[in-house]
N, C-alpha and C positions, 0 to 999 in steps of 0.2 A: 809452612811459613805464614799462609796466609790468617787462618785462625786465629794463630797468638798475637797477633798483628793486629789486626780487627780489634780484637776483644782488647787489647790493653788501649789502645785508641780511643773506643765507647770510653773506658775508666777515665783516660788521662789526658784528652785533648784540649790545645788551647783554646781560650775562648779569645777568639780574633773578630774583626768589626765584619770582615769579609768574607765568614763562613755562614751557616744556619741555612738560611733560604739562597742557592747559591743564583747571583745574579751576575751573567758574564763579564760586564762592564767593567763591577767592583773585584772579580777575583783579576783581571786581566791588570788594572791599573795597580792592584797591590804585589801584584809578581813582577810587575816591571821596577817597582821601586822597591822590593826585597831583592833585588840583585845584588850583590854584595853588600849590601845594610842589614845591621839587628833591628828582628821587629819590635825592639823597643824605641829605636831610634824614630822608625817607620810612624809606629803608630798615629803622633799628632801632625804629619806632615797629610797622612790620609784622610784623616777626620779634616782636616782644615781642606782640601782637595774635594771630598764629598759634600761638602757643604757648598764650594764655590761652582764645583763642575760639578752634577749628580749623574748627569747623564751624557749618553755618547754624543748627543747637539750640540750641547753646552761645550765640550769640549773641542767640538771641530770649530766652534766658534767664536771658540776666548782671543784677545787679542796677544799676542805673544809678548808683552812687556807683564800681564797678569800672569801666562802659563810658567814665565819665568822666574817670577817673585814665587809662585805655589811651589814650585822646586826648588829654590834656594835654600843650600844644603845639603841636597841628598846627592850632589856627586852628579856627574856622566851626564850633563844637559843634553845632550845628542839624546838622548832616551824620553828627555821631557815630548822634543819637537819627533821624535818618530812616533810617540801616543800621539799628538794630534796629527801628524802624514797617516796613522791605520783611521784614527777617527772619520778623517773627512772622507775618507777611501771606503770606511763601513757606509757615512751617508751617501758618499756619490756612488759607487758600484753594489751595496749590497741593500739599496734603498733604506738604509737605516737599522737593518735588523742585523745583530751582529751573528759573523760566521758559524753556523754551528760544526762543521766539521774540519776533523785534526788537517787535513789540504788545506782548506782553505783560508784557515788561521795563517796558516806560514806565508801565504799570501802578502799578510798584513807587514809595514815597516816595523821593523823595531823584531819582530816576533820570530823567535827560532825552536828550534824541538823541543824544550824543555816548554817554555812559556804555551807553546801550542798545546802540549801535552797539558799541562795543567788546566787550561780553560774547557779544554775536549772534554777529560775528564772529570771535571769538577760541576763544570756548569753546566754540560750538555749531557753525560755518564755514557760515553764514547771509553770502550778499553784502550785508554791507550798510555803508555808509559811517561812520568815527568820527571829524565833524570838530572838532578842539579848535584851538586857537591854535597849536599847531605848524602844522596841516595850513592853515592859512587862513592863515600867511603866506607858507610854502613856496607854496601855490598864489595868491597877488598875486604872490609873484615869478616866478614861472614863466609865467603868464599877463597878466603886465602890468597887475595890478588896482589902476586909481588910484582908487577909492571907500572910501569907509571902509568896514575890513573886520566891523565892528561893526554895522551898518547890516542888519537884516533882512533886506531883497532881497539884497542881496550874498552874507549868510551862506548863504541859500538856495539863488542861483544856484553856489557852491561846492559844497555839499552834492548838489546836479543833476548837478555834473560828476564829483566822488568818485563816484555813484551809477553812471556810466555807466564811470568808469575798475575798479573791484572785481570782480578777476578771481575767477569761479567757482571758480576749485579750491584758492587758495587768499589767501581774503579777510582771514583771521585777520592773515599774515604782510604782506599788503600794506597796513593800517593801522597794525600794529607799526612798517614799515620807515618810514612816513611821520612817525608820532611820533620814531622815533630819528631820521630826518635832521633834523628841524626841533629837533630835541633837543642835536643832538652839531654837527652840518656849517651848517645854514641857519640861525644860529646869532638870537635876539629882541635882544640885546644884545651890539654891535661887531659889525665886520664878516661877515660870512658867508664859510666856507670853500671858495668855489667850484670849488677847481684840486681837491676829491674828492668833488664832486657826482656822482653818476650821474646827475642831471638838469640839468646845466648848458648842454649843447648844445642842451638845449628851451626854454632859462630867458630868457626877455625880456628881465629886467632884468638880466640875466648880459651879455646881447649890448647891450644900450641903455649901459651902466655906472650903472646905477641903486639898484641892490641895497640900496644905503641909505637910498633915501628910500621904501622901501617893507616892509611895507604903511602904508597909511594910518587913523593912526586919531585920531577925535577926540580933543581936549583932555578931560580930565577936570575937574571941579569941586573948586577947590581944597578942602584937608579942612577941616573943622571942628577949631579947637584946643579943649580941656576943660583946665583947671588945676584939679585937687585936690590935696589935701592927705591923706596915707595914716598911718595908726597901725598901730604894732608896740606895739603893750599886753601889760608882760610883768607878770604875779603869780604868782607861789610857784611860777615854774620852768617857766611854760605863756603862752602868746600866744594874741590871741582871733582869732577867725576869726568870720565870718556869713555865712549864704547869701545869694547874689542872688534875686530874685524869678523865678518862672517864666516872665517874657514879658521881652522884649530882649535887647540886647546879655550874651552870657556867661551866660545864664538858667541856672539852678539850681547853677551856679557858687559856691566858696568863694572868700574876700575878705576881706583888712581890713580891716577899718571904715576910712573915710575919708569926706572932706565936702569941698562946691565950693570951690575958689578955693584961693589958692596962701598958706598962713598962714606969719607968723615965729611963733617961739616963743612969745612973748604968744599971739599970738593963737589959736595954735593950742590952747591951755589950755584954752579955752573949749567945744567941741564936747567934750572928756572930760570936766567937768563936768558938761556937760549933758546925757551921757549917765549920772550917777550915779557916777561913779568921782572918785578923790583924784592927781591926779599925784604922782607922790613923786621920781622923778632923771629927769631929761632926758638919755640918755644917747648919743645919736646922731642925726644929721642926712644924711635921703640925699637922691639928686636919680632922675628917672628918666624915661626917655618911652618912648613904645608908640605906634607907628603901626598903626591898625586903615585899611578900607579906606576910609571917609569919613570918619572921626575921630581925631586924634590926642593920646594924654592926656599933658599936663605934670607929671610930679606930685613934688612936697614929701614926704618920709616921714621920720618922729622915732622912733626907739624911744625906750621910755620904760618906767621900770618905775608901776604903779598899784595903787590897793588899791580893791576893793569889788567889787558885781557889779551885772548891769543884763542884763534880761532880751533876747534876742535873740543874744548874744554866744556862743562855742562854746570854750572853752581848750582847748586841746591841748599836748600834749607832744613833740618830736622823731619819735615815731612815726605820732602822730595827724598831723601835719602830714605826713607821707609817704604815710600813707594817702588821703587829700583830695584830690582834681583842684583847685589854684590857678593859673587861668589864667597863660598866661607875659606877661599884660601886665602881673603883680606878678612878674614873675619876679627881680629883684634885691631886693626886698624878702622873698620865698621864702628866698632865699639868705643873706638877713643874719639870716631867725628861724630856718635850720636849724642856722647856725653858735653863736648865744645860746642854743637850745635844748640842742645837744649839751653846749656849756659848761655850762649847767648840770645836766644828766644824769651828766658827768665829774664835779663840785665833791664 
């Protein structure tokens, strides 16, 4: 396995910003934001991140309204604020020099066996295994694994077998080559490109014709649907904005104002009242949804110009709104107050 592996990896591997001279830092902060994101999506969120933070100081040291705007968009904020809870934990416990062994990675917030594994072996060339969903399906299909690949023991007995396939000299490249196949060739959605596998002649399900009913994983619990209703409150050439609270979903998060359930017009009149404002023109009606991973929100949004003020609320101007991390699950409501803002920045 290992050979053909190797060798088609030298031929076919991506060129990614965070390989060549592996530097723990940058393989660490781009595995944290490949967690469920394509590296195409990845890509300019890192490059714009390497440039702002280069190094682990920089990072233990940014103030959290910038760590925040640098992740706007990739999802799972919790993941932003645990990279800087490992950074300042590398400056203050490890005097600055990041972990080099697979223990003491795990050490770190945010960082579990996969992530551990990949920095161990990538940037320090430590055998040690990095199993993510590429390598757990690549290895049901290749090993004929009909159990759910989400199932603990399973993930384990994988993780046994990575452990005993991670060639000493160089473990770095034979978990990279494992994520690109499962990446580019053994493909999680349609069919898998089997006629330029290097491991096809090993492959089970290759020889059984199974390839697609595998891996196996349970059904998920359908989502939760949320319908609210979202305000674009414009006064004197500014939109308001409020933080989310510090615990849940999008925590310390900007947002506008909105309230439960899906209101018409009437209706909707009534929470900006009640929050001490005048509606004055009703001037827009949007629609919008955001699939989160257990919950999906439906939501109603009016812009609306208003008069008055009510404590909690934050106006901004076209800049202040640039400046701000607003999650991308307002992200088309973002886009309709940067466009009324610049309008009226122009007037």
């Amino acid at each position: 396995m290992t050979g053909p592996l190797l060798a088609w990896y030298d031929e076919n591997k991506r060129d990614l910003p965070w390989r060549g001279v592996p530097d723990p830092y940058k393989v660490w902060v781009s595995e944290i934001m490949l967690q469920q994101t394509r590296v195409a999506a990845v890509l300019p969120y890192y490059r714009a991140w390497m440039e702002e933070l280069p190094t682990v100081e920089a990072l233990a040291n940014v103030s959290d309204e910038k760590l925040m705007k640098l992740w706007q968009g990739l999802g799972y904020y919790s993941r932003a604020r645990n990279l800087q809870k490992a950074a300042l934990m590398i400056v203050e416990t490890f005097g600055g020099r990041f972990p080099e062994t697979y223990t003491n990675l795990l050490k770190l917030p945010g960082v579990g066996a996969y992530t551990a594994g990949a920095v161990a072996s990538i940037a320090f060339g430590q055998p040690v295994p990095a199993v993510d969903g590429n390598v757990l399906r690549v290895a049901a299909r290749v090993a004929d694994i009909r159990e759910d690949i989400m199932e603990p023991r399973i993930r384990n007995s994988v993780q046994a077998l990575m452990e005993s396939a991670v060639p000493a000299d160089r473990p770095g490249e034979f978990n990279q080559a494992l994520m690109d196949l499962g990446a580019t060739v053994c493909l999680p959605n349609g069919a898998p490109e089997c006629g330029r596998c290097p491991l096809a002649e090993l492959c089970e399900a290759n020889r059984l014709g199974i390839q697609m009913e595998l891996p196996v994983r349970r059904k998920k619990a359908p989502r939760r649907v949320e319908e609210m209703t979202v305000y674009l409150l414009l006064r004197e050439g500014k939109i308001a904005l409020r933080r989310r609270g510090k615990r849940g979903l999008l925590a310390g998060l900007w947002e506008f104002p909105h309230e439960a359930g899906s209101l018409d017009e009437p209706a909707a009149a009534g929470p900006v009242e009640a929050w001490g404002l005048t509606p004055l023109e009703w001037k827009k009606k949007l629609t919008a949804k955001h699939i989160f991973t257990h919950v999906e929100w439906h939501m109603t949004g009016y812009l609306l110009t208003v008069r008055g003020e009510v404590p909690g609320l934050t106006w901004v101007d076209a800049a202040g709104l640039e400046a701000l991390a607003v999650p991308s699950a307002f992200a088309k409501f973002r886009e309709e107050a940067r466009r009324v803002l610049e309008e009226a920045d122009h007037a």
